[in-house]
Backbone as CSV, one residue per row, in Angstrom:
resi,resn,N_x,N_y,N_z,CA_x,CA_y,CA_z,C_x,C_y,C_z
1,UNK,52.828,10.989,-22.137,53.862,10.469,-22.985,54.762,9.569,-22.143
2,UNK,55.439,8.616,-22.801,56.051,7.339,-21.563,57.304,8.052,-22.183
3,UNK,58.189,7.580,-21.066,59.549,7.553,-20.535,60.549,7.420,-21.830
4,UNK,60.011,6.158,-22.714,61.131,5.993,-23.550,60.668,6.378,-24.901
5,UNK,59.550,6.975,-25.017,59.030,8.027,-26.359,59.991,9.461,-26.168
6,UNK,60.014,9.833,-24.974,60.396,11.214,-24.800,62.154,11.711,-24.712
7,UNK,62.355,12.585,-25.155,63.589,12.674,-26.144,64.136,13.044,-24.739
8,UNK,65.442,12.338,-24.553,66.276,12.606,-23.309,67.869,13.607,-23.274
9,UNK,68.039,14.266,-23.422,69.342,15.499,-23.312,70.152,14.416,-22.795
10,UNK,71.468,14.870,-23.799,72.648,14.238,-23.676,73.580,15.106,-23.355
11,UNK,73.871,16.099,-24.085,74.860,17.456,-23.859,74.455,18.257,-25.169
12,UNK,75.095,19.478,-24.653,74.666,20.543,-25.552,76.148,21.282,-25.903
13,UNK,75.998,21.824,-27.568,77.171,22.680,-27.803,76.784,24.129,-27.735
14,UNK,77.526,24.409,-26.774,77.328,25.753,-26.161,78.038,26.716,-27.117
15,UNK,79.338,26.461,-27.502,80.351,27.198,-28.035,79.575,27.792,-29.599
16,UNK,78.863,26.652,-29.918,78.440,27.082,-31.401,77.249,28.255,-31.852
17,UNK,76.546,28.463,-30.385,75.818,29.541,-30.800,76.544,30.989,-30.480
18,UNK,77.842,30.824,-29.312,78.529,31.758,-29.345,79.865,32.349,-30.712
19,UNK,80.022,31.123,-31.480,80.620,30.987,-32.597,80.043,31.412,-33.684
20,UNK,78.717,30.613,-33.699,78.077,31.078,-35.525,76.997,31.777,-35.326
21,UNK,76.250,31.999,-36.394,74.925,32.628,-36.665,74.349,31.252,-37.028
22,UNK,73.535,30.702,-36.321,72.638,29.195,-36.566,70.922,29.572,-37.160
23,UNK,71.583,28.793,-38.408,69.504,28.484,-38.881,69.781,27.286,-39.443
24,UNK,68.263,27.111,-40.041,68.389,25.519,-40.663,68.492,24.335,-39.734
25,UNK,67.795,24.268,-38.734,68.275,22.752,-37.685,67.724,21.929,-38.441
26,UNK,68.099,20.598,-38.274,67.471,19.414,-38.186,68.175,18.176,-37.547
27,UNK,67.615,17.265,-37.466,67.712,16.065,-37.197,68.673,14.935,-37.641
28,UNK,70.042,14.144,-37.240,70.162,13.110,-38.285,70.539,12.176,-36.625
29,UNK,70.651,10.899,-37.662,71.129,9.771,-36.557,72.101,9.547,-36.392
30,UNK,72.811,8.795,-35.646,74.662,8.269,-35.705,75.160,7.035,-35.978
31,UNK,75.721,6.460,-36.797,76.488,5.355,-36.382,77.162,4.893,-35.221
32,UNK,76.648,4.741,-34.232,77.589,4.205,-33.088,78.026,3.034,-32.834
33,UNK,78.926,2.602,-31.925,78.891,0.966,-31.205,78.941,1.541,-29.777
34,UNK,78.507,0.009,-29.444,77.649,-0.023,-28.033,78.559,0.736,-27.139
35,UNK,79.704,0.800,-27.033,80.905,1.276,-25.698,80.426,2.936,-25.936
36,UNK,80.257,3.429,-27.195,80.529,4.997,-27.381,78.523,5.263,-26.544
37,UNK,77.402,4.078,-26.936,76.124,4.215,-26.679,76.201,4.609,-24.863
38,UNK,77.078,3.535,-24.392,77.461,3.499,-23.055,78.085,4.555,-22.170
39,UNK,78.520,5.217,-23.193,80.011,6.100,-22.863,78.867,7.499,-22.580
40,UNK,78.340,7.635,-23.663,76.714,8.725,-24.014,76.131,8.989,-22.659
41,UNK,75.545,7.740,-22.680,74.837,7.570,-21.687,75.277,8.507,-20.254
42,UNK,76.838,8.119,-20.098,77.880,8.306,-18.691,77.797,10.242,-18.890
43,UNK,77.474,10.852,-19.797,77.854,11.854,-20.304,78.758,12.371,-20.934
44,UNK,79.738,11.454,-21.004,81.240,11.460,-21.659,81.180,12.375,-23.201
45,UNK,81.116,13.275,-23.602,81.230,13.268,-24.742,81.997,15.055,-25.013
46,UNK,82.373,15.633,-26.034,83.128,17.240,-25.827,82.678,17.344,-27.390
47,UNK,82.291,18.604,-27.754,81.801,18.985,-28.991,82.765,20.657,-29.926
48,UNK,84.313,20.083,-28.966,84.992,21.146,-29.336,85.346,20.752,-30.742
49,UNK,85.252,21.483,-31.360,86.243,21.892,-33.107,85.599,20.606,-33.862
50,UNK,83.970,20.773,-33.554,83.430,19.192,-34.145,82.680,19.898,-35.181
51,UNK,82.457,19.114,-36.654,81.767,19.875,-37.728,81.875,18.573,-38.295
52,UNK,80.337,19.226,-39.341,80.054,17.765,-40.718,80.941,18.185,-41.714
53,UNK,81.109,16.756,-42.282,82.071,16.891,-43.675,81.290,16.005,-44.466
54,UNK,81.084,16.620,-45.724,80.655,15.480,-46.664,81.491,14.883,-47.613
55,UNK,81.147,13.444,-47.812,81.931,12.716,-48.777,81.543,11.913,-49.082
56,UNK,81.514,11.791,-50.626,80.749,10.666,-51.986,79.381,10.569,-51.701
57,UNK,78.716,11.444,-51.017,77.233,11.436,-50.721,76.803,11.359,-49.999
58,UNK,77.716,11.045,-48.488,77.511,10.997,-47.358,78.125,11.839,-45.893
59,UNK,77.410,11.973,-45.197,77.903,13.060,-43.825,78.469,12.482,-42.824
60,UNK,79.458,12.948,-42.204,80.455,12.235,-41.152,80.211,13.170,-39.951
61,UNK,80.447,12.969,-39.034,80.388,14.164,-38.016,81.981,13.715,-37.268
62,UNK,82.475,14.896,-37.611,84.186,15.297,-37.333,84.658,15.864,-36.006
63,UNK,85.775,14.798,-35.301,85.737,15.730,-34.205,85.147,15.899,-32.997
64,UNK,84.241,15.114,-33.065,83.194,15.388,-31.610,83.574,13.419,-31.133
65,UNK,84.349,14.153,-29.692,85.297,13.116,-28.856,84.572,12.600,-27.782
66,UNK,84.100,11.038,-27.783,83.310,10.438,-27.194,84.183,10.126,-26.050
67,UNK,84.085,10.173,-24.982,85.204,9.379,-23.911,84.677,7.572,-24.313
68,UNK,86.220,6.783,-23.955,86.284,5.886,-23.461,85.249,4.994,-22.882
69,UNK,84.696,4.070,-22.704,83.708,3.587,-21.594,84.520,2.789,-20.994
70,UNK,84.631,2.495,-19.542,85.909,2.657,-18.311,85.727,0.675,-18.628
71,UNK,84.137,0.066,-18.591,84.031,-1.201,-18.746,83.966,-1.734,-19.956
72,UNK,84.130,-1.451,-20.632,84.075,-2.048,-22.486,85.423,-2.835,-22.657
73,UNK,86.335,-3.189,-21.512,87.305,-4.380,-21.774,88.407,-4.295,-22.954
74,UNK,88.481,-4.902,-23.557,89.460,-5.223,-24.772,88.410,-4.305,-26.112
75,UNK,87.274,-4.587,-26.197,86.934,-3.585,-27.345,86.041,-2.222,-27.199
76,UNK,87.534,-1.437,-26.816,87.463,-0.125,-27.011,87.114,0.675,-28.292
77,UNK,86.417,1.785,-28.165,86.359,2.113,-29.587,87.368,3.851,-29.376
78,UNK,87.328,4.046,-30.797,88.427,5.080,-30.528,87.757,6.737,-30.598
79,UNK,88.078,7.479,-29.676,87.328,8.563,-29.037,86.733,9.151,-30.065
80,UNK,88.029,9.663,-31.421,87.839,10.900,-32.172,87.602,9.925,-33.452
81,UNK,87.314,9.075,-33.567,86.549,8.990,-35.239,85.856,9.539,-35.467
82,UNK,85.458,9.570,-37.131,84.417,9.700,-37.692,83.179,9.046,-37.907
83,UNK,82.444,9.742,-37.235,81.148,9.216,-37.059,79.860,9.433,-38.370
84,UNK,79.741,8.438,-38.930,78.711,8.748,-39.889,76.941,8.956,-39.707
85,UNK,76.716,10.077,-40.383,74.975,10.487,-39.857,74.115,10.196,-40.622
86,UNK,73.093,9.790,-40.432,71.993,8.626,-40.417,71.037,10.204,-41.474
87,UNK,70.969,10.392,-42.978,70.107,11.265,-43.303,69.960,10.706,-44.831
88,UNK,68.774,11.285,-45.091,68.111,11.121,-46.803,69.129,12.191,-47.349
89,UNK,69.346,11.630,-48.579,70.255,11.756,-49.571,69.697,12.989,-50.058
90,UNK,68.622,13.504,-50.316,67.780,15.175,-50.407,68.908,16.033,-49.299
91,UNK,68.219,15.719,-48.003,69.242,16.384,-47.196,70.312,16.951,-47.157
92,UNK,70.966,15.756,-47.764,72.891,15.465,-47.401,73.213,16.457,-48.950
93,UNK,73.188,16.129,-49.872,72.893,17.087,-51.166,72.664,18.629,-50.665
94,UNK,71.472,19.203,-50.415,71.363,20.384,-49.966,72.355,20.701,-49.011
95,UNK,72.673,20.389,-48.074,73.555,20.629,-47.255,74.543,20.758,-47.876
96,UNK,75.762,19.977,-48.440,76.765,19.812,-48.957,76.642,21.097,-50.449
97,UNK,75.689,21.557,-50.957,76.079,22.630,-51.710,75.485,23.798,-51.067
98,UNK,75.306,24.041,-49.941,75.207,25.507,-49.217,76.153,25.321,-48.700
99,UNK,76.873,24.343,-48.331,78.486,24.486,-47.360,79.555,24.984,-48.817
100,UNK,79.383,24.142,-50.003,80.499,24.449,-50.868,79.946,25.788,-51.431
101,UNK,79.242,26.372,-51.654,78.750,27.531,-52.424,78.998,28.682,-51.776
102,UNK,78.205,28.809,-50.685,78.215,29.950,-49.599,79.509,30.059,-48.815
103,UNK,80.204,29.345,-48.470,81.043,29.184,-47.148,80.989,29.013,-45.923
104,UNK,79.368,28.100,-45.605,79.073,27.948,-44.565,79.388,26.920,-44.039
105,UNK,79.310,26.169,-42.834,79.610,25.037,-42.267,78.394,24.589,-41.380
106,UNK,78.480,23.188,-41.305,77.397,22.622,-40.521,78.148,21.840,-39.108
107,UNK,77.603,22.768,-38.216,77.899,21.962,-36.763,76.698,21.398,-36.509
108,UNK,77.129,20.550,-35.090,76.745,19.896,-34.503,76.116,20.857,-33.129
109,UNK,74.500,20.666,-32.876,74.249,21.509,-31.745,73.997,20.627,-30.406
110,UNK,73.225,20.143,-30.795,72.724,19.136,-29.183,72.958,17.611,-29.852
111,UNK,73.092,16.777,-28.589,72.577,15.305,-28.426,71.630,14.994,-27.856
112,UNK,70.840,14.070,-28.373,69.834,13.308,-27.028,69.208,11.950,-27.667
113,UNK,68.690,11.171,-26.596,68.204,10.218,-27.064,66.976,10.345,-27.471
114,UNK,66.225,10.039,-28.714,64.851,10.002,-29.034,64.348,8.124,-29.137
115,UNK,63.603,7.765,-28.891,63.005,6.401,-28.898,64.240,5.339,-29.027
116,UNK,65.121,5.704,-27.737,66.237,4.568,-27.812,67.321,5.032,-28.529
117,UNK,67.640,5.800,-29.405,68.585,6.009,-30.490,68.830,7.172,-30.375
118,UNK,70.551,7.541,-30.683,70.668,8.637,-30.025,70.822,9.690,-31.309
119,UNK,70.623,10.380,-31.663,70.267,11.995,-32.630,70.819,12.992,-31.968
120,UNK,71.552,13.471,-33.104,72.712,14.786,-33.369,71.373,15.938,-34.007
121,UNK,71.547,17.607,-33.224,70.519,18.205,-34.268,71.832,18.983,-34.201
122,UNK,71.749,19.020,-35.956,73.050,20.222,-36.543,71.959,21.397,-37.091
123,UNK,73.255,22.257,-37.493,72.626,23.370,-37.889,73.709,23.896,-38.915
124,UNK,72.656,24.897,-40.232,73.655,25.516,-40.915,74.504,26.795,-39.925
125,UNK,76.100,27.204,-40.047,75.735,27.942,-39.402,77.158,29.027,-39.948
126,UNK,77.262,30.121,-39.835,78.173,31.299,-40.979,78.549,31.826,-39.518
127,UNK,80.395,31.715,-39.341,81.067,32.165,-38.452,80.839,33.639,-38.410
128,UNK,81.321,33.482,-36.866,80.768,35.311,-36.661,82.318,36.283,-36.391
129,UNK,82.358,37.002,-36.662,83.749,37.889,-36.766,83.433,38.451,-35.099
130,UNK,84.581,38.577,-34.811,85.610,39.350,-33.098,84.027,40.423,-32.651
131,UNK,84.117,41.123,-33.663,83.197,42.584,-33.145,81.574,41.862,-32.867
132,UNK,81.525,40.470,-33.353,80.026,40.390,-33.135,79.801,39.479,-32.702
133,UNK,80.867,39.038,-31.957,80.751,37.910,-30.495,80.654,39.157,-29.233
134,UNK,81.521,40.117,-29.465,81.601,41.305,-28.264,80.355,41.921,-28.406
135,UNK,79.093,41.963,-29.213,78.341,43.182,-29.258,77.036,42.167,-28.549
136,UNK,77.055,40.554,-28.948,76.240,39.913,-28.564,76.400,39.861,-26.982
137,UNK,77.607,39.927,-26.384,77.379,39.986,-25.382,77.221,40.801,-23.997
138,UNK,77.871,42.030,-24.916,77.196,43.692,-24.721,75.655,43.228,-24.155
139,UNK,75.091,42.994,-25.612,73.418,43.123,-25.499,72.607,41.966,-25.007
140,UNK,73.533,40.905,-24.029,72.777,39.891,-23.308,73.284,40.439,-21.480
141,UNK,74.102,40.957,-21.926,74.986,41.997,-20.495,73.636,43.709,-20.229
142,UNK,73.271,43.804,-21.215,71.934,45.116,-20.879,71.044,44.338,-20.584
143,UNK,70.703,43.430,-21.685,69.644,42.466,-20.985,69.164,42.554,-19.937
144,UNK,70.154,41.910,-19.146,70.072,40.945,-18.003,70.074,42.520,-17.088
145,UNK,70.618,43.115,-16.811,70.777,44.282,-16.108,69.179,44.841,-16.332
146,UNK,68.791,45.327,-17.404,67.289,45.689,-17.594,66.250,44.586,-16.621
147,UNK,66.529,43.200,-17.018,65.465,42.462,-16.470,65.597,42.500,-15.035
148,UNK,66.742,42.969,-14.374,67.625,42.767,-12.826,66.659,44.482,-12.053
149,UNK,66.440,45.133,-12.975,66.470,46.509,-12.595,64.646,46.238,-12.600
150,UNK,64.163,45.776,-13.499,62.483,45.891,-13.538,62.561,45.027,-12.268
151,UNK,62.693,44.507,-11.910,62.431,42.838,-11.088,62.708,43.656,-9.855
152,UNK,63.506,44.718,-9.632,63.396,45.511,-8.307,62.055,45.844,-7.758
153,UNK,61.481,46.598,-8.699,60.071,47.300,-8.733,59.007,46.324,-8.575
């Protein structure tokens, strides 16, 4: 497979699998301009308190703060807009009535570049309450101790 077929990691949202219960991934694209493409590239980007919103039929991705690009001169673009995502109208529909129906929300999980263009994979995903952020990490804390303890032997 060549170099610029193969999907390249941009950053990852860490917080959201410690936040929600994630199913449902898929794929959409971004509206960007070139300084934020540039900025990507640099790694610049933070995926705190970032989530889709839909409106009149279409998905925005909220919140997720691109840095600056240091050489982009006089046209800067601005960190925290709204960024609109590149999806079939099937999609954006389904999505938008499991968020209004259920009470779920759709974040944003990874970036990366696929064939030049850079792709957001979101996910549906249903916040997790105090007791079951602590129990998940109880049971990645035995885990790791179990796998630490065989690995002696």
């Amino acid at each position: 497979m060549s170099k610029k077929n193969s999907p390249s990691h941009i950053a990852q949202n860490k917080k959201a699998r410690h936040l929600y219960e994630l199913d449902d991934f898929m794929e959409a694209g971004l509206v960007l301009t070139g300084s934020e493409v540039k900025s990507l590239r640099a790694g610049h980007v933070n995926f705190r308190d970032s989530y889709v919103d839909f409106r009149n039929g279409e998905a925005f991705l909220v919140g997720l703060h691109i840095a600056p690009y240091d050489n982009a001169g006089y046209a800067q673009h601005d960190p925290d807009r709204d960024r609109k995502l590149l999806m079939h109208a099937k999609q954006i529909d389904t999505l938008a009535l499991r968020v209004a129906q259920k009470g779920l929300t759709v974040v944003p999980v990874n970036l990366h570049f696929s064939k030049g263009r850079v792709k957001v994979e979101i996910a549906v995903g249903r916040g997790k309450k105090l007791h079951d952020q602590r129990e998940d990490l109880k049971r990645r804390a035995a885990d790791r101790d179990t796998e630490r303890e065989l690995a002696r032997f």
